[in-house]
N, C-alpha and C positions, 0 to 999 in steps of 0.2 A: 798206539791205538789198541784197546782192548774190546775184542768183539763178543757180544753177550747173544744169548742165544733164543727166541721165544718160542714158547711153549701153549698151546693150549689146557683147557681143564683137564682134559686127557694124559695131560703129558710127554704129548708129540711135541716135535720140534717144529714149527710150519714159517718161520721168520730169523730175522737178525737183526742186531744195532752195535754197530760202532761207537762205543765213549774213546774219545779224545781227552787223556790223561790231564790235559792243561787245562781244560774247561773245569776243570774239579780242581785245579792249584796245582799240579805238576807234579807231585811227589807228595808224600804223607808228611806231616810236621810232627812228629810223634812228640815234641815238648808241648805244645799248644794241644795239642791233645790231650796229654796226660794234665794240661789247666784245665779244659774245660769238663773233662769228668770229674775230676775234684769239686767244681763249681756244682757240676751237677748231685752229687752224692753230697755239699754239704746244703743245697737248696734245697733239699728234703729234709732234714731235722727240723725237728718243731721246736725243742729248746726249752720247752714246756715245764721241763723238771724243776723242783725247787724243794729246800726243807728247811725247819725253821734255825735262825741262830738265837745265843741269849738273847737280844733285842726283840724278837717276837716270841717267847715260849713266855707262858702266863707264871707270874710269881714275883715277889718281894725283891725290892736290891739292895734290902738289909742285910748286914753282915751276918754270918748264924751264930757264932758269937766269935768272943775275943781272942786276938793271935797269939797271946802268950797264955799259961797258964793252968791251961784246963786239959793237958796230955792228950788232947786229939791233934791229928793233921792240921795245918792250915785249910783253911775252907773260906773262901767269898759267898758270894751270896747262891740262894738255890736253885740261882739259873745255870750255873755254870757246865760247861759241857762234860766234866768228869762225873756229877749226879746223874739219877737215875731220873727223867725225864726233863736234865737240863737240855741247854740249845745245843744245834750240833755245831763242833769246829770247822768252821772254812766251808760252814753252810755252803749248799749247792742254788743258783738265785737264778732265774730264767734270761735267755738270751738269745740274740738274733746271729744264727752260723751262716745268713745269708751270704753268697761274694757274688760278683759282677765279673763283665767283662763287656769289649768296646762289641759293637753290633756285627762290623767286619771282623772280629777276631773269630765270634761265636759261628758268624756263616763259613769262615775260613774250617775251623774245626770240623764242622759238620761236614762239610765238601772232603777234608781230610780221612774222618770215619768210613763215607760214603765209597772213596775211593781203594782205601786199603781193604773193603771187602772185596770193590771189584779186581784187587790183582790174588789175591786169595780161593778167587772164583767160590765165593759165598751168596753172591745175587743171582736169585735166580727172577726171572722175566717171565710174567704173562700175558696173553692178548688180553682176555678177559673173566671175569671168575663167573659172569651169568646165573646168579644164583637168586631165582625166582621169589623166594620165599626163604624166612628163617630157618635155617635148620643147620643143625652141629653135626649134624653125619653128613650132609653133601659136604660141608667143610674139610671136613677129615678127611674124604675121598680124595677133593685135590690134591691134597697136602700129601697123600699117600702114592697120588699121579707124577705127581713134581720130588717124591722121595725126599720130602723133607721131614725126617724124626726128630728134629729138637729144636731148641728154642727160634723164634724166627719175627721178626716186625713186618708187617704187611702194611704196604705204603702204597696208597690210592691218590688219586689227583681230587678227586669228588667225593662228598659222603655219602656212604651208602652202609644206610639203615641195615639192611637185609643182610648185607657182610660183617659188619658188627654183632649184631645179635647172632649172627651164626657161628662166631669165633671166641666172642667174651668168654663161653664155657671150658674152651681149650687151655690147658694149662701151658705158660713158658710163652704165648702167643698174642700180640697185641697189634690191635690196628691202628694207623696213624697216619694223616694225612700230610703232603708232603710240605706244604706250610708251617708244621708244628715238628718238622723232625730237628731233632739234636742230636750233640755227640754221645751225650750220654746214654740214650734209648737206643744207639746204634749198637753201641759198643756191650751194650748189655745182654745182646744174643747172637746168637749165632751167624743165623744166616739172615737174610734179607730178600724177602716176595714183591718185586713189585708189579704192577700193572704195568702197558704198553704205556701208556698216558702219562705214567706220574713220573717214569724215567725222560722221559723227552722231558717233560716239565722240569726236570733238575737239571736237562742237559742246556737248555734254553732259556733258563734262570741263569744259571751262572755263568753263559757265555754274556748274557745284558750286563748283569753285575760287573763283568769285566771290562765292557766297552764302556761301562759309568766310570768307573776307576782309571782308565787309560783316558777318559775327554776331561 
């Protein structure tokens, strides 16, 4: 049982919550992990690149002249990729670096991520962030109440406009709702802010997932 601790905007401690290890998988799968960050850093390439080979560079596929005879090199025709605006060799051609993986594998992962912060004591817990209106300085104040200096994903149950726009300007910092998280965004920062809400929501997720799995 790892007991986490909650905090106001302030930075008091005024709460607590019990995660029970096995609600998250039991233990970290660090090979499943280290799949789905792979997935995830190659679902980001666009694969867009490409240049041309002889087959697409404009010009003649007449020979420039004859192979015996005339004391120059052998030469093919003026596409070839030793001239000077021939094709290139082993041209580069656009492709798809997307990979997959099964849907239980990805929530397994996630629950994995999620968990090796909390034995790491990286998550930190708030009631609530109450933040009236947009603005990047009350943001930073939190953030400066909870002594978080470096990079951090801030995971809410609900979206809220007013916490986004107040965060988007911060560097290393990203908001994300607890529907949309993977391992990859986990594992890409530091620590982890969540709400009172959105941790019950992962704790109360994954304990249904499990009762689906066991009936």
């Amino acid at each position: 049982m790892i007991t986490v601790a909650v905090h106001n905007k302030d930075g008091k401690e005024i709460d607590s919550l019990n995660v029970d290890e096995t609600t998250l998988g039991g233990y970290v799968r660090h090979a499943l992990l280290k799949q789905a960050i792979v997935m995830y850093h190659a679902n980001k390439r666009q694969g867009t690149v490409a240049t041309k080979n002889r087959s697409l560079v404009e010009g003649s596929t007449r020979k420039l002249y004859k192979q015996k005879g005339t004391g120059n090199a052998r030469a093919g025709t003026v596409r070839t990729p030793i001239r000077r605006g021939g094709g290139v060799a082993f041209a580069k051609v656009t492709r798809d670096f997307r990979q997959d993986m099964p849907k239980k594998q990805r929530r397994l992962a996630t629950s994995s991520a999620i968990l090796s912060k909390l034995m790491k004591g990286n998550v930190i817990v708030i009631d609530q962030f109450g933040i009236e209106k947009p603005r990047t300085k009350d943001f930073v104040a939190i953030l400066g109440n909870l002594k978080i200096d470096r990079s951090c994903l801030v995971t809410v149950n609900q979206p809220d406009d007013n916490l986004y726009k107040s965060a988007r300007n911060v560097q290393k910092v990203a908001v994300m709702n607890v529907s949309d998280l993977n391992a990859g965004d986990i594992c890409n920062r530091q620590k982890m802010l969540f709400t009172k809400e959105a941790l019950l929501a992962i704790i109360d997720g994954s304990k249904n997932q499990k009762t689906e799995s066991v009936g």
